[in-house]
N, C-alpha and C positions, 0 to 999 in steps of 0.2 A: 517587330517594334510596333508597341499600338500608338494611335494616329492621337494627338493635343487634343485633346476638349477647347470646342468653339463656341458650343452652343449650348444654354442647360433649358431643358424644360421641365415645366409644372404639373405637375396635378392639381386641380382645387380645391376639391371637397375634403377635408381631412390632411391637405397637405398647406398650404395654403391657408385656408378657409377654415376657421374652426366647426363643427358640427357636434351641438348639443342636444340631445334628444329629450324630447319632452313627454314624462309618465303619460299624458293622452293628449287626442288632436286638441288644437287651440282652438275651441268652439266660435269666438268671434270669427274666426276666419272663415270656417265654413259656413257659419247665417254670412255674411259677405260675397263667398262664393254664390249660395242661394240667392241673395239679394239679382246678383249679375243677369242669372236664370231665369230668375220671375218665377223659382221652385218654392212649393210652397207646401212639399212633402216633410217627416218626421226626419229632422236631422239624421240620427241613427241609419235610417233607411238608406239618405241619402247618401254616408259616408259608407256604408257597409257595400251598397251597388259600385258605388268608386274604387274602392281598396279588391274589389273581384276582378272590375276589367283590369285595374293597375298589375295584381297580381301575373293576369294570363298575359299582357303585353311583357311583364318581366321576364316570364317564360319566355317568351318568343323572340323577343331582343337576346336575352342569356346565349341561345340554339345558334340562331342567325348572325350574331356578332352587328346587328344593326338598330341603328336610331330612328323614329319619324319624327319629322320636324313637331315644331311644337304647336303649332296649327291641325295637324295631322294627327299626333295623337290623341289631343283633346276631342279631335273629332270621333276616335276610334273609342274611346271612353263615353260619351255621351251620344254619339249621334242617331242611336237611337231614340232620343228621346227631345233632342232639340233640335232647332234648324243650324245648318251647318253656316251661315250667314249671323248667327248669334254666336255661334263657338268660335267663328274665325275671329270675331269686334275681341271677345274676349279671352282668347285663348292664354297670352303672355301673363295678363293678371290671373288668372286660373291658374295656372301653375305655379307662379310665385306665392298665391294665398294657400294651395295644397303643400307644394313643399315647407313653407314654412311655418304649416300649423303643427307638422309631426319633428321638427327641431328648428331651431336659431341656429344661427351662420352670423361669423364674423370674424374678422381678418386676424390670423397668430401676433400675438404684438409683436415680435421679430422678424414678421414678414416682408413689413417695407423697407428697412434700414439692411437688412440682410439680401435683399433685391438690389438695393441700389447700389451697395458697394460691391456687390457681383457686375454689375453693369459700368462701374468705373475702373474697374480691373480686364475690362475689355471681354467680357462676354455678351451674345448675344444671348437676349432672354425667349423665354414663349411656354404658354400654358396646351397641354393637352387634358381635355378634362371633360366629363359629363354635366359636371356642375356649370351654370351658368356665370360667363364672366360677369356678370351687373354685380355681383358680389364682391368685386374689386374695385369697383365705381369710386370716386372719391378718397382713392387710397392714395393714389401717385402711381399704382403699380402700373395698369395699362397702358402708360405713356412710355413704359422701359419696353415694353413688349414687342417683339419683331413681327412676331405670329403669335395668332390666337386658334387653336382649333378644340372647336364646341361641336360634342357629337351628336348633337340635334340637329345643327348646321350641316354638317357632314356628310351624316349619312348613316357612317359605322359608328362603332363603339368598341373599346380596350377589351382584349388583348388585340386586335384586329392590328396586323403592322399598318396597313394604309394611314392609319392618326398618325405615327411617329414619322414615316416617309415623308407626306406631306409637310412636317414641320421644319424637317430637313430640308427641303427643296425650297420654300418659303425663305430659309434662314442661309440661302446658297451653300449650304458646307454638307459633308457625308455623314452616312448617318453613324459611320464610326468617328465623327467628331462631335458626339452629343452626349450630354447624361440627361439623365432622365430620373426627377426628382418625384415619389409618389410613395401611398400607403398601402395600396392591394399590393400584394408580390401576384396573384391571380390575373388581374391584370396589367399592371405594372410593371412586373418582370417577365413574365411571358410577352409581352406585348410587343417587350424592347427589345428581349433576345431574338423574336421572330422577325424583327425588323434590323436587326443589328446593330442596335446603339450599343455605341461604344463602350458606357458605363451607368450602371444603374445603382442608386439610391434610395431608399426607406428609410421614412420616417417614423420612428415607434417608440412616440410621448406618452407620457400619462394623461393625455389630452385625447390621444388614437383610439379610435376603435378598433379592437383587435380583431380581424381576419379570421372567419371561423374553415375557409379551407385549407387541406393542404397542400404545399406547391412546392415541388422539388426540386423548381430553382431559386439559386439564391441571391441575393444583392451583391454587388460590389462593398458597399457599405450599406450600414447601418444607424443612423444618429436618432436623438430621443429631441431637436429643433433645429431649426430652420437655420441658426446662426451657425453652426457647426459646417454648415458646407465651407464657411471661409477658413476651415485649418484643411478643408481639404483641395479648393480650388486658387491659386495663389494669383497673384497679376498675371496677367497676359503682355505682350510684345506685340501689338497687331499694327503697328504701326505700316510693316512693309507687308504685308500679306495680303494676296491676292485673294477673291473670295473663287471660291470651287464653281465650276462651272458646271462639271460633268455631271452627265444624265446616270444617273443609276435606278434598278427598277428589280425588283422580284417578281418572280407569278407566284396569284393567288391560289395554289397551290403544293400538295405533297408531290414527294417523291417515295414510292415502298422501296424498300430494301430489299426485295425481291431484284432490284439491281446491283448485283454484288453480293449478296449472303452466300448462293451454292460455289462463290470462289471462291470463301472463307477471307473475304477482304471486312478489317475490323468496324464496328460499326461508327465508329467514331471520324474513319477515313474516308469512310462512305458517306456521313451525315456532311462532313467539310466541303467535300467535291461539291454534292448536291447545293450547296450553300454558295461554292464559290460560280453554278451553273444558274443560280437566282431561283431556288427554291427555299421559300417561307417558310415550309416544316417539312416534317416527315410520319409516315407509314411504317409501323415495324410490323411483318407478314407475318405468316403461318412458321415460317420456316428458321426462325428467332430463334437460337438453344437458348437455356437459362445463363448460360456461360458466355457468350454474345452480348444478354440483354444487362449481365451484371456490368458488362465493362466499359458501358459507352457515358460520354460525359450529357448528365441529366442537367447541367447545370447551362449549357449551352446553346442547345440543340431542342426545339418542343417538338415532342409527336404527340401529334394532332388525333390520330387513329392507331388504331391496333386491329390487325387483322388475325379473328380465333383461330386455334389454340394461340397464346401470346403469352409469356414465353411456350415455347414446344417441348416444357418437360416431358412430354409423350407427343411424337410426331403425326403428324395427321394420319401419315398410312398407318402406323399402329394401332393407333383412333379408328382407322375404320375396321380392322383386323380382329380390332375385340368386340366392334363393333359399341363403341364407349357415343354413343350417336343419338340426339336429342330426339332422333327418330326411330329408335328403337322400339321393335314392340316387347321386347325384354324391359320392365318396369324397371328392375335394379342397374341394367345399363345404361337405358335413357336415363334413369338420375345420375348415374356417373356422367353422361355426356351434357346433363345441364349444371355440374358441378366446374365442369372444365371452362366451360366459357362463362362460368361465376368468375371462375380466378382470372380472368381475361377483365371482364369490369370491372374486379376489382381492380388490378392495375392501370385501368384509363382511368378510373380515379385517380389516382393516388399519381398517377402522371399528369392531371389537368388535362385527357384529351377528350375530344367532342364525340367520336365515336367507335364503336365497335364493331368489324364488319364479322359478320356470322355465316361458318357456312351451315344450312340448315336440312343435314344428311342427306342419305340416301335410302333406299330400296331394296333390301337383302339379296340374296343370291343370284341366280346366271344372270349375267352381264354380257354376254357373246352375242345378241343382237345388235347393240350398239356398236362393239370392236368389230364386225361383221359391215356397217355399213360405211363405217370409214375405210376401210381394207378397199371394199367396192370405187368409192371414192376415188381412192389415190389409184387404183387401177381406172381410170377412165371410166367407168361404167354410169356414173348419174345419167337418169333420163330413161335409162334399160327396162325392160320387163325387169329381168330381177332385181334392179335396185327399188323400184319401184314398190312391188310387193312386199321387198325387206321390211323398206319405209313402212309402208301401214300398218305391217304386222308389227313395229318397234314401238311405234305409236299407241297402238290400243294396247297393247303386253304393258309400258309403261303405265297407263292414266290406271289400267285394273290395278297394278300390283302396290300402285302407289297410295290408294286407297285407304288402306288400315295405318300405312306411314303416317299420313296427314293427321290420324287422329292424334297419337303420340305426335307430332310434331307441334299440335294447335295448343296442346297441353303443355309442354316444353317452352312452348315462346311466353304461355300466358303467367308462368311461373317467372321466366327471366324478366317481364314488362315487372311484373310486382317487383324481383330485386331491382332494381333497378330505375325505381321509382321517385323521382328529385333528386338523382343524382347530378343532369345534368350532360346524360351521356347519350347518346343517339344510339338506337341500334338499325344495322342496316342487313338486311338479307338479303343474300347476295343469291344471284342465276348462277349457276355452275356451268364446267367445262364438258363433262360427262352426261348423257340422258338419263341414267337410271342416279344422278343425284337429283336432291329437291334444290328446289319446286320446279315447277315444269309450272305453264302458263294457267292450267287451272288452281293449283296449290295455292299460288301468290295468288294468284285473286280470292282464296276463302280465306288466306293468312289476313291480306289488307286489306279486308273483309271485316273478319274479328277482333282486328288491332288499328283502330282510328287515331292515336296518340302521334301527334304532328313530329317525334323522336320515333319514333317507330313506320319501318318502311321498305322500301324495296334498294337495296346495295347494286344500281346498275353496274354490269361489267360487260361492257361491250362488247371484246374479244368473243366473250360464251354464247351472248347471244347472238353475233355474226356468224358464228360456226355453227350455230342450230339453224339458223335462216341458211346459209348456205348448203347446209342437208337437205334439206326439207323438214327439218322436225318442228322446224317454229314460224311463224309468220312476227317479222322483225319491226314494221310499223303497227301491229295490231298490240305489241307488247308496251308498245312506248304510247301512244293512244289510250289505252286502259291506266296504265300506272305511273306513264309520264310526273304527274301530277305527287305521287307520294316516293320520289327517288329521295331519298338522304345525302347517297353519297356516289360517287363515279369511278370505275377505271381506265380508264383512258390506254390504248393502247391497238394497234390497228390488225391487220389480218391478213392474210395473202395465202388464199385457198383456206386451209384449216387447222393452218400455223396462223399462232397471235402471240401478244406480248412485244410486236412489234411496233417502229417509232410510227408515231401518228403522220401520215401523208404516203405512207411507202405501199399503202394494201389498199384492199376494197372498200373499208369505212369511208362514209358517209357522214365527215362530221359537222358540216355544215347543216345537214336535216340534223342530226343531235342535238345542235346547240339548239334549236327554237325548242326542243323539250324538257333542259336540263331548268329546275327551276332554277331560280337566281342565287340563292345564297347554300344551297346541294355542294357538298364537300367534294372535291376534288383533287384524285390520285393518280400520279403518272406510275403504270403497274409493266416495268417493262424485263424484256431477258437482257441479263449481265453481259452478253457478249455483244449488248449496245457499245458503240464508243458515247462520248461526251458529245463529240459533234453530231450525231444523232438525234445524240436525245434535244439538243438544243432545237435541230430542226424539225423534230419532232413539237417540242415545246412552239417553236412558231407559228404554224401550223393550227395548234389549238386556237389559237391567242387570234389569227388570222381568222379562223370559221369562227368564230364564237363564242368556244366551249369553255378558256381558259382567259384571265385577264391579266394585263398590268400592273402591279401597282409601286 
């Protein structure tokens, strides 16, 4: 049974707000900006330096799912060029005079009357929104308002579920007692299913800007104004009801499906558990068939990442059997193997998610030194003369062999950076479990080397690299020291001896030293083995949540 709607929130820009765009910037505005400045450069000059930093902060907000305040960005926009003490005096009119030379903004004429009899029908109101509430100033509307959350203020920015949680807890009720009124479904709908509002609404007037992504989840409803919500939200009865008390919370984090796919449990029953265990989205791995990834509900559920090959119409071991490998030094199969993880981006496209983890091949033929040192391994032997010697001779055999790899490999990634270019989609290279797969620690440093694009980076999986440090084949703080800085994205998952995939706290990790190196807004996946129970993984999830690594929200 789903749970009454209590509370409906806003978008403003577009929802709201009308937003009309104007053929070119509103020059008065800008000589005004100038004026503030004491700039006394070529207009053109002035607006074209502005629309460049604006540009790379929209990148980087876009990646990050985050806001700076509006002090803060203004600073980031000009503070090369003025004192930060002049951008602070005037940051709030700087943006008001920038935003509103590129369009006019003003209230839907059925936006107050349609507010207000939603608010005498016993709901609570609240706006989530990018745009600034001053736009509602003098309307009536901000006086109906429970909560206001403005993602300058905040922090993040939509799809981010943190905006919709918080509006929730503000407005005391669950966030399955909310809809959720707005015109992105990008971030709108994603935002709200990742947070779990109960019901989600779109506006799509002859007034709207159309949406140029696409986003393969869909609305509850659809209306073309604002007045239309009243044949769909009736009076309310709130006369005896209690407001909601209870704490509820997600982590800022996935779950892959690597928990649950090798039982053949359907994705869809897997996505729920993880949902009903408070995780925000989901991971679909390597091991996804095309028949898995047709049947699960897109409408419900967002993944966030996709782990290559995604779907596995060809399974990884067959992938490596033809050797279909970005690292091939066969030309015609390295383009087969950057064809495969083409079709992977294109589906985090075409799913809205952030990123794509890559694995980025291996090393052709005998492999028996590696299977050789674990065998040693698990018989007691580390420490030995002969493990010892194995070790060195594994080591240099690898960096030689790996050699002409790297070059097909440097050529492979710089073809996939081109596709993949304003998509919007991260790609992350992941360490491997195996030595004779790439990279090994010089690779990654000539990869993150050749590819400086802040989406482009190193896929920590900490499992693989605990098993190379616990060999000897890697030194585990010298990896995180160098590349710390360009991780994308994380797996989480702990280790005990040279079994991983295990819940975080039960093995030798170290996640309390992790977390001072994950950057802050680096995507994070819990990559664990099916034969976790639930209470596992939850204690596992604690754990993160406890050192650092994983948050709240």
């Amino acid at each position: 049974m789903k749970a009454q709607t209590k509370a409906i929130f806003f978008d403003i820009g577009g929802t709201l707000v009308m937003k009309k765009k104007n053929k070119q910037r509103e020059i008065s505005n800008i000589h005004a900006m100038m004026a503030l400045l004491g700039e006394k450069c070529d207009v053109n000059e002035f607006v074209g330096a502005l629309e460049k930093e604006e540009k790379n902060y929209k990148t980087w907000s876009k990646q990050t799912l985050s806001e700076y305040s509006i002090e803060d960005r203004w600073i980031r926009f000009l503070g090369k060029r003025y004192s930060e003490t002049l951008i602070k005096a005037n940051a709030d009119k700087l943006q008001l005079l920038w935003g509103t030379s590129k369009s006019s903004k003003m209230i839907y004429p059925d936006a107050v009357t349609t507010l207000t009899e939603l608010a005498k029908r016993g709901y609570k109101l609240g706006t989530i929104s990018h745009t600034s509430p001053r736009f509602l100033e003098g309307t009536g509307v901000l006086e109906l308002l429970s909560t206001v959350i403005y993602a300058s203020k905040f922090g993040r920015r939509k799809p981010h579920p943190s905006l919709f949680l918080a509006a929730a807890r503000e407005c005391q009720v669950s966030p399955e007692e909310c809809l959720y009124v707005g015109d992105r479904p990008s971030r709108d709908v994603i935002g709200s299913r990742e947070a779990g509002i109960g019901k989600v609404v779109t506006i799509n007037g002859k007034d709207q800007t159309q949406e140029s992504e696409i986003v393969p989840m869909q609305p509850d409803y659809t209306i073309s104004s604002l007045s239309e919500l009243l044949n769909i939200l009736p009076p309310r009865n709130s006369t005896t009801e209690k407001e909601d008390k209870r704490s509820f919370f997600l982590y800022d984090a996935a779950l892959s499906t690597m928990w649950g796919i090798k039982e053949n449990v359907p994705i869809s029953t897997l996505f729920q558990q993880g949902r009903d265990m408070g995780f925000a989205r989901f991971e679909l791995n390597h091991n996804v068939s095309q028949e898995a990834f047709d049947e699960f509900n897109q409408n419900q559920f967002h993944v966030g990442s996709l782990h290559d090959p995604c779907p596995a119409i060809i399974s990884t071991k067959e992938l490596d059997k033809r050797d279909w490998l970005i690292s091939s030094l066969d030309e015609s199969l390295r383009i087969k193997g950057v064809d495969v993880i083409k079709r992977t981006i294109e589906q985090a496209i075409a799913l809205c998610s952030s990123l794509v983890v890559i694995h980025p091949g291996r090393v052709v033929g005998d492999h028996s030194l590696d299977k050789q040192i674990r065998t040693l391994y698990r018989n007691g032997e580390k420490g030995s003369i002969v493990y010892d010697d194995l070790r060195i001779r594994l080591i240099n055999d690898r960096l030689e062999r790996g050699k002409p790899h790297l070059d097909s490999l440097l050529k492979s990634v710089s073809e996939l950076v081109t596709f993949s270019s304003d998509s919007g989609v991260m790609l992350g290279l992941e360490n491997r479990l195996h030595y004779y797969e790439m990279p090994i620690f010089e690779e990654l440093q000539s990869l993150l080397s050749a590819f400086k694009q802040s989406w482009v980076g190193w896929q920590f999986d900490i499992g693989h690299l605990q098993i190379h440090a616990e060999l000897g084949l890697a030194n585990f703080d010298e990896w995180l020291n160098h590349f710390g800085d360009r991780i994308v994205g994380v797996h989480l998952h702990d280790v005990q001896g040279i079994v991983d995939h295990l819940s975080p706290g039960c093995g030798d990790v170290d996640f309390s030293k992790i977390a001072k190196f994950l950057p802050e807004f680096s995507y994070r996946t819990l990559e664990v083995d099916s034969k976790l129970t639930k209470e596992e993984i939850r204690s596992g999830m604690e754990t993160l949540v406890v050192t650092g690594c994983v948050s709240r929200i």
